[in-house]
C-alpha positions in Angstrom: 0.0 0.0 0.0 2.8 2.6 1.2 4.0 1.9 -2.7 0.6 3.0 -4.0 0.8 6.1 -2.1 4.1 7.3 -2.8 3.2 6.8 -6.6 0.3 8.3 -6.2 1.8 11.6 -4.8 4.9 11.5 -7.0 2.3 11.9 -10.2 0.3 14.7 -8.4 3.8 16.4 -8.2 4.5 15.9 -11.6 1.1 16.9 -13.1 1.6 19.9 -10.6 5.1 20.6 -12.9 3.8 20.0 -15.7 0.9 22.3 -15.5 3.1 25.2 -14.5 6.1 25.0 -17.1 4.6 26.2 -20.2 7.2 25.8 -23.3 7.9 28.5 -25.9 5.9 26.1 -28.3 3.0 26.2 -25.9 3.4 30.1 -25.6 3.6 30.2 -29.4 0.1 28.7 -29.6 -1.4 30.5 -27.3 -0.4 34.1 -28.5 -1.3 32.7 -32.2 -5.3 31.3 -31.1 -5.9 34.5 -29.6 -4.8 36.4 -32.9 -6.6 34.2 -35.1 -9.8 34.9 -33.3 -8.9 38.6 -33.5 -8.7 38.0 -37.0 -11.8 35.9 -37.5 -13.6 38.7 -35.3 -12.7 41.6 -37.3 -10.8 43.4 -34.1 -8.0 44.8 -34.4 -7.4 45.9 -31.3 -7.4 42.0 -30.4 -4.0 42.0 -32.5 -2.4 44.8 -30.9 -3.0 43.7 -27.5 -0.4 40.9 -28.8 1.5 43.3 -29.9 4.9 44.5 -27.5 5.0 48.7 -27.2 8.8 47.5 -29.0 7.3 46.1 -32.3 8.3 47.3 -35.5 7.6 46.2 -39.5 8.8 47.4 -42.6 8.8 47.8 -45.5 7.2 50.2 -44.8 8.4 51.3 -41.5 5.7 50.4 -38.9 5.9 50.9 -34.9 2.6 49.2 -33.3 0.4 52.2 -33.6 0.8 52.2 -37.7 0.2 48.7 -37.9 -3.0 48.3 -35.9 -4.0 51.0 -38.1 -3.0 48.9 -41.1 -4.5 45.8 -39.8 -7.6 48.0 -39.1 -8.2 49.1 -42.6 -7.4 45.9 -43.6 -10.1 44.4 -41.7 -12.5 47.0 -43.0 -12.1 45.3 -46.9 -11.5 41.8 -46.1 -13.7 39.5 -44.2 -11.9 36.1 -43.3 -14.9 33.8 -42.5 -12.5 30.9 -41.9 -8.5 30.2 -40.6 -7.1 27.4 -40.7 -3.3 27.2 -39.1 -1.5 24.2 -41.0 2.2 24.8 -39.6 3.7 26.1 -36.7 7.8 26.4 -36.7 9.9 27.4 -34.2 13.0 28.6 -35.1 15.7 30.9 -33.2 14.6 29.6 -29.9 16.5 31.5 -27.1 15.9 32.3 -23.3 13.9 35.5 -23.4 12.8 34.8 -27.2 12.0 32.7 -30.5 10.9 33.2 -33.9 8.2 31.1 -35.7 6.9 30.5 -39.2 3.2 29.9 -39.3 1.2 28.9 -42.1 -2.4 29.5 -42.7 -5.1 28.8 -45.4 -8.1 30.9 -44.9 -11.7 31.5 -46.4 -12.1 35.4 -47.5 -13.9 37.8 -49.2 -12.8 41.2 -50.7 -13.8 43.5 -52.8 -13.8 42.0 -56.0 -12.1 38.8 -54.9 -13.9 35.7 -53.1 -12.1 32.5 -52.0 -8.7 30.4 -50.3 -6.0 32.9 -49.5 -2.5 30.6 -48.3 -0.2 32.9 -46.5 2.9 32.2 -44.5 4.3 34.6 -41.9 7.1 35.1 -40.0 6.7 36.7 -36.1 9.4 37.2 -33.7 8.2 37.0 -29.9 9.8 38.1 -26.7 9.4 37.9 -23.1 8.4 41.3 -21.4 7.4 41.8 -17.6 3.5 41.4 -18.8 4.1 38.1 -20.8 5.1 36.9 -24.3 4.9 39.6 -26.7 5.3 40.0 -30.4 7.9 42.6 -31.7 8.4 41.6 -35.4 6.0 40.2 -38.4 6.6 39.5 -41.5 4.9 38.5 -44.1 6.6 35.4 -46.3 4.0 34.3 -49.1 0.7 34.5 -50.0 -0.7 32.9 -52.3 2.5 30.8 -53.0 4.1 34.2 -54.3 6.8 35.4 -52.3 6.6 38.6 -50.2 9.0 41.2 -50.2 7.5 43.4 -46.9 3.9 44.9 -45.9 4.4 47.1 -49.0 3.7 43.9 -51.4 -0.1 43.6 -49.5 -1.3 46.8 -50.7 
């Protein structure tokens, strides 16, 4: 019986461990769910609270203000009914940050333009005081064309 016991409480411990160590992976997916319903929601303000007060894009030059504002008037032409994530990569995994490549295919309509849109991006995230925060995207491909910076999406 004494066995059963001590087994018993060394797995309590462990799911106890377990449930506090979160992994960058975990964080990852996490920070990605709660921008994909931001997307599917239309609310941008739902990305920039993912969003560190450090983040910049280019081309063009963006700090976080410009680019809610971009992802604002985006979301004012083009309603994404469905997202789908169908990769998640970490790269450049350090202490206090990684990168990721993420994949998505997604159901949208625009203004003269109705269907699958495939896009890959590229986000770098960092740990700040408040939690994981994102201070770099950038878009790869959509559409399997190649991106060269935010300027390409216009």
């Amino acid at each position: 019986m004494r066995p059963f016991l001590i087994g018993c409480g060394v797995a309590v411990v462990l799911l106890i461990v377990q449930a506090a160590v979160v992994t960058k992976r975990e964080h990852a997916d996490r920070i990605m769910k709660r921008i994909e319903t931001a997307v599917l929601e239309s609310k941008p303000h739902g990305v920039g609270a993912e969003l560190s007060d450090r983040f910049h894009a280019e081309p063009p030059p963006m700090d976080q203000a410009r680019f809610v504002e971009l992802v604002r008037t985006y979301m004012q032409t083009v309603d994404v009914r469905t997202l789908y994530r169908s990769d998640m990569e970490l790269m450049e995994v350090e202490s206090g940050s990684f990168s990721l490549e993420v994949s998505y295919m997604g159901e949208v309509n625009a203004r003269d333009f109705s269907g699958t849109v495939l896009s890959r991006w590229k986000l770098r995230c960092e740990r700040e005081p408040e939690g994981w925060r994102i201070v770099n995207i950038i878009p790869i491909m959509l559409n399997k064309q190649r991106i060269n910076g935010w300027h390409d999406l216009h």
